[in-house]
C-alpha positions in Angstrom: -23.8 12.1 130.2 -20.5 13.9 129.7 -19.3 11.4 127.7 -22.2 11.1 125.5 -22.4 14.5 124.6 -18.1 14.5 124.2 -18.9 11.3 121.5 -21.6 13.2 119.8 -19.3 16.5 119.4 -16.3 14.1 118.3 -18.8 11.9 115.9 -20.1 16.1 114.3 -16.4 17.1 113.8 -15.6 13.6 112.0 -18.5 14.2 109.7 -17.6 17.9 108.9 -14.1 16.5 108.5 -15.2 13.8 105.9 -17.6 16.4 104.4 -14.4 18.8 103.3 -11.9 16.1 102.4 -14.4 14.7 100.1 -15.4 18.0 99.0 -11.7 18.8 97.9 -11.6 15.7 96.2 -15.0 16.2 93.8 -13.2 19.8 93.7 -10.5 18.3 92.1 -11.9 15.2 90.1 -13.9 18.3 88.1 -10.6 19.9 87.7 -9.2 17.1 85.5 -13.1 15.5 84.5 -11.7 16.9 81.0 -8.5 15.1 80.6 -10.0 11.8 82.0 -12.8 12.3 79.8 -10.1 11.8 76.5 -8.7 9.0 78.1 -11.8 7.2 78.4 -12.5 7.7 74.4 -9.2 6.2 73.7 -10.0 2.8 76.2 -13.9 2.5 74.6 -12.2 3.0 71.3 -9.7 -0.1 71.5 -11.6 -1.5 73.9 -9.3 -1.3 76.9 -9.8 -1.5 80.6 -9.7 1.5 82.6 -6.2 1.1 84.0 -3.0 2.3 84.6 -1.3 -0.6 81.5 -3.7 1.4 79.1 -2.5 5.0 80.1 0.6 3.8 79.1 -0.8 3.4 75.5 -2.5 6.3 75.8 0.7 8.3 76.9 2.4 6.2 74.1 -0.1 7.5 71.4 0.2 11.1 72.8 3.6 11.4 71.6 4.1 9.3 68.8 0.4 10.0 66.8 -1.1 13.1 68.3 2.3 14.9 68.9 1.3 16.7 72.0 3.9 19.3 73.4 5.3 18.0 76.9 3.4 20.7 79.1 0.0 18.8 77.4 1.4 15.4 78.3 2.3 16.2 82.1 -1.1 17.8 82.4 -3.0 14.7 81.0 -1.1 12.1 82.9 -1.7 14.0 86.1 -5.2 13.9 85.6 -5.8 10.5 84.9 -3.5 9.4 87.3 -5.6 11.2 90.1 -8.7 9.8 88.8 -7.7 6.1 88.6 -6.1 6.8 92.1 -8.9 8.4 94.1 -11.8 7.5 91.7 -11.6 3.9 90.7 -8.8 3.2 93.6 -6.3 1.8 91.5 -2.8 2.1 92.3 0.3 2.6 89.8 3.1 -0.1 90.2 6.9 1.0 90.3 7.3 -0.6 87.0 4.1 1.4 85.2 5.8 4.4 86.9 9.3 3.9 85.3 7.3 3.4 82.3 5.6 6.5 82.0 9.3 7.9 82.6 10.8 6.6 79.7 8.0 7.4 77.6 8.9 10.9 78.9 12.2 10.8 77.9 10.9 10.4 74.4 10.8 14.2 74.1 15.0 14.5 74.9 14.8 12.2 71.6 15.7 14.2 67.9 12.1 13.3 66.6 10.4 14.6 69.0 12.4 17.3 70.7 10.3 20.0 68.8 7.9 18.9 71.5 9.3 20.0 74.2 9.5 23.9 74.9 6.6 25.8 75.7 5.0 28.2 73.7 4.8 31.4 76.0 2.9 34.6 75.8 5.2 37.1 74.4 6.5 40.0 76.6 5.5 43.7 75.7 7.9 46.7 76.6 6.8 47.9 80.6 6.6 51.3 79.6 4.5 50.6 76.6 2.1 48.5 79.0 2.2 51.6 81.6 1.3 53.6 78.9 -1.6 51.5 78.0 -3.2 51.3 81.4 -2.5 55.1 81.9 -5.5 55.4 80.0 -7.8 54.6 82.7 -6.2 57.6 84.2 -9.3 60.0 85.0 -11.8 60.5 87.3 -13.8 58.1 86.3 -14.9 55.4 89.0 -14.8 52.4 86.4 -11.5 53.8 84.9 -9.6 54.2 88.5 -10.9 50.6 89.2 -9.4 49.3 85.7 -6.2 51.6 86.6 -6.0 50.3 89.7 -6.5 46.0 89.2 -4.1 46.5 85.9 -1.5 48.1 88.0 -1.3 45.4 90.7 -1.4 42.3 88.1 1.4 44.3 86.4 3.4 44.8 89.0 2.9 41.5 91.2 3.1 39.6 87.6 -0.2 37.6 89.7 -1.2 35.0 87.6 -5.4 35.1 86.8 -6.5 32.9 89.6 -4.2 35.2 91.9 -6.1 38.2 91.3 -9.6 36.9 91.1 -9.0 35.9 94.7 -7.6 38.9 96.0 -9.3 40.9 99.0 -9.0 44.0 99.4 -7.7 43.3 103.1 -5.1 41.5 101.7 -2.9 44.9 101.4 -0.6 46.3 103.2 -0.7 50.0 102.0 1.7 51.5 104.8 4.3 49.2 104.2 3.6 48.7 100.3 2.6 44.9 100.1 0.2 42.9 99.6 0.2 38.8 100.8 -1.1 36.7 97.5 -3.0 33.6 97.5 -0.7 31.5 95.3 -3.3 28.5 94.3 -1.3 26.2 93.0 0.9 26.3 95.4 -1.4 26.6 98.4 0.1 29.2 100.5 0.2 32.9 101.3 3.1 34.5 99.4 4.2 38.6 100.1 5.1 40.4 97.4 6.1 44.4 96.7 4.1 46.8 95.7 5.2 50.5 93.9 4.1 53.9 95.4 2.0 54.5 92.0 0.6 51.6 92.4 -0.3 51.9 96.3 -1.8 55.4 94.8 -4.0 53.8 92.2 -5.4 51.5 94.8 -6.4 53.9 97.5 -8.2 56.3 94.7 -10.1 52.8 93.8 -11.0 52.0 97.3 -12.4 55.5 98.2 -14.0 56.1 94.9 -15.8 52.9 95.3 -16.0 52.1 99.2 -14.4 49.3 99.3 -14.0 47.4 102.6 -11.6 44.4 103.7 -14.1 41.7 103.0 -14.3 43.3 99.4 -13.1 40.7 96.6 -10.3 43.5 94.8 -11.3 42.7 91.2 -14.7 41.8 92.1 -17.3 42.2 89.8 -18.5 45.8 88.2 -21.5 47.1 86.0 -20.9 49.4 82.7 -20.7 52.7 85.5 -17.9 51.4 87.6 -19.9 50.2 90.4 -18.5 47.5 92.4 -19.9 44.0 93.7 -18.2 41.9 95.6 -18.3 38.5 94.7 -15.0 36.3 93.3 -15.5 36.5 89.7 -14.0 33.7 87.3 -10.5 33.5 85.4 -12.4 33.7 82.2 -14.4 36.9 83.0 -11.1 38.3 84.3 -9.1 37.0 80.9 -11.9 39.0 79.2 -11.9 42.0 81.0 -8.2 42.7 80.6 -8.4 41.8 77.2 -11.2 44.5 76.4 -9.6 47.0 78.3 -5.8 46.6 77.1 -5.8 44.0 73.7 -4.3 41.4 75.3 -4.4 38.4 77.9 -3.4 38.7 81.5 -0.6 36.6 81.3 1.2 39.4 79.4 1.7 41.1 82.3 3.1 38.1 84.2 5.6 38.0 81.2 6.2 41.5 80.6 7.5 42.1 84.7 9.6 39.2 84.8 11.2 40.5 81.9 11.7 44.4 82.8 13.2 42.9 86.2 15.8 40.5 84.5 16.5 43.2 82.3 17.3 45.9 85.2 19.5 43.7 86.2 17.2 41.5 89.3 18.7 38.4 90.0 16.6 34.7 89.8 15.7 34.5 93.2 14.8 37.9 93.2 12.5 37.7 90.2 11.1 34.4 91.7 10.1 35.9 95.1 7.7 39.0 93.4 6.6 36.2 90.8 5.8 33.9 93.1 7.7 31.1 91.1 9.3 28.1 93.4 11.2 26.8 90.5 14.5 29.6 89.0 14.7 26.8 85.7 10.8 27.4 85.3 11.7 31.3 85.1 15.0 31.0 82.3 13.0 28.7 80.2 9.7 30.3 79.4 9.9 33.6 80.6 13.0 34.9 80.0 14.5 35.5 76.3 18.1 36.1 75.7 18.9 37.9 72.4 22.2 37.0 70.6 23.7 40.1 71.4 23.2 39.7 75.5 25.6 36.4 74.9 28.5 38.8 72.9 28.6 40.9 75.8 29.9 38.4 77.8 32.0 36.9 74.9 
């Protein structure tokens, strides 16, 4: 009987198992349905087979008709790659993988090397951005909410998806931290928080009850009154963007940059940024003028 009811428990947890393994992977076939989707046109249009020889094509075409940057390339081929992998269960040989590499290597090349850097969002002056979200400064319960979310984003330089999943348990007021859920890196990452900032927070908490559970951001009517439920990146893009003029990703920029300029080292920048890679950090978000070379000269 023991055994029975042992096989039965082991046969539930297999299912449940199954059940989230192959929920992660519709979770992430949706996440790329858009890329796959463009690589399908281009087979049905020259009538290819859905395969791993015709991304190369594809790839191929990307550069040397369409002229897509790098950062579009590396997104695309990931996508299709994961959907001829887990969705038609097709596997990419060493040579179609040393293929896509030197098709790569196209953008170190003079004609396409325009290609290759990313266009960023620009960096705005901190104190200009302080002075912006300063503001919200009243006693208004919607303003010391909007004070308090454009504070943290500023000062964690979070990335959307960061702050949409923050809770407000996730803060560490006492000690002035709060632990991040970096998503594309899928892990829990600490980062700093500034006394004004741990100020802004409690005034947003009381003045709207907030409890641990609470989603931080969360969702709001016209008076300020909160609801917590994980709203999307898109609602949050246009939230920041009616309250301050400009996309969330400003204020990523914008604290990498005051902390370089202050004088914080790579690593340093990297661990409030959340970034694993210091070349990611001196190629797109950091700038250096003409005169910050003379110094050194």
């Amino acid at each position: 009987m023991e055994e029975t009811v042992f096989s039965i428990q082991q046969y539930k947890m297999k299912q449940q198992k199954d059940e989230t393994i192959r929920s992660m992977k519709m979770k992430r076939l949706d996440m790329y349905q858009s890329d796959f989707n463009l690589f399908q046109n281009f087979c049905e249009k020259h009538f290819l087979r859905k395969d791993f020889d015709s991304l190369e094509l594809y790839l191929h075409e990307l550069i040397t008709q369409q002229k897509v940057r790098l950062s579009t390339f590396n997104r695309r081929f990931a996508g299709v790659k994961y959907w001829l992998v887990n969705e038609l269960e097709l596997q990419i040989s060493s040579e179609q993988e040393a293929g896509v590499k030197m098709l790569r290597a196209l953008y170190d090349e003079e004609d396409y090397l325009r290609l290759k850097p990313m266009r960023g969002i620009r960096a705005e002056k901190q104190s200009d951005v302080l002075r912006l979200i300063d503001r919200y400064d009243t006693n208004k319960k919607g303003d010391k909410r909007k004070r308090a979310i454009c504070l943290v984003n500023l000062i964690t330089a979070n990335r959307p998806s960061e702050m949409v999943r923050l809770k407000v348990g996730d803060f560490d007021l006492e000690n002035r931290i709060v632990q991040v859920m970096m998503v594309k890196q899928g892990e829990m990452k600490e980062k700093r928080l500034t006394l004004e900032c741990v100020q802004a927070i409690r005034n947003y908490i009381a003045a709207c009850t907030l409890t641990a559970e609470d989603y931080f951001v969360g969702a709001a009517d016209k008076w300020g009154n909160h609801t917590s439920r994980q709203i999307s990146e898109v609602s949050y893009n246009q939230a920041i963007q009616s309250w301050l003029g400009f996309a969330p990703y400003t204020f990523r920029k914008t604290q990498i940059t005051a902390m370089y300029q202050k004088g914080a080292d790579i690593p340093t920048i990297a661990k409030q940024s959340g970034h694993k890679s210091h070349q990611t950090i001196m190629e797109h978000y950091i700038s250096l003028k003409s005169d910050d070379v003379d110094e050194y000269l």
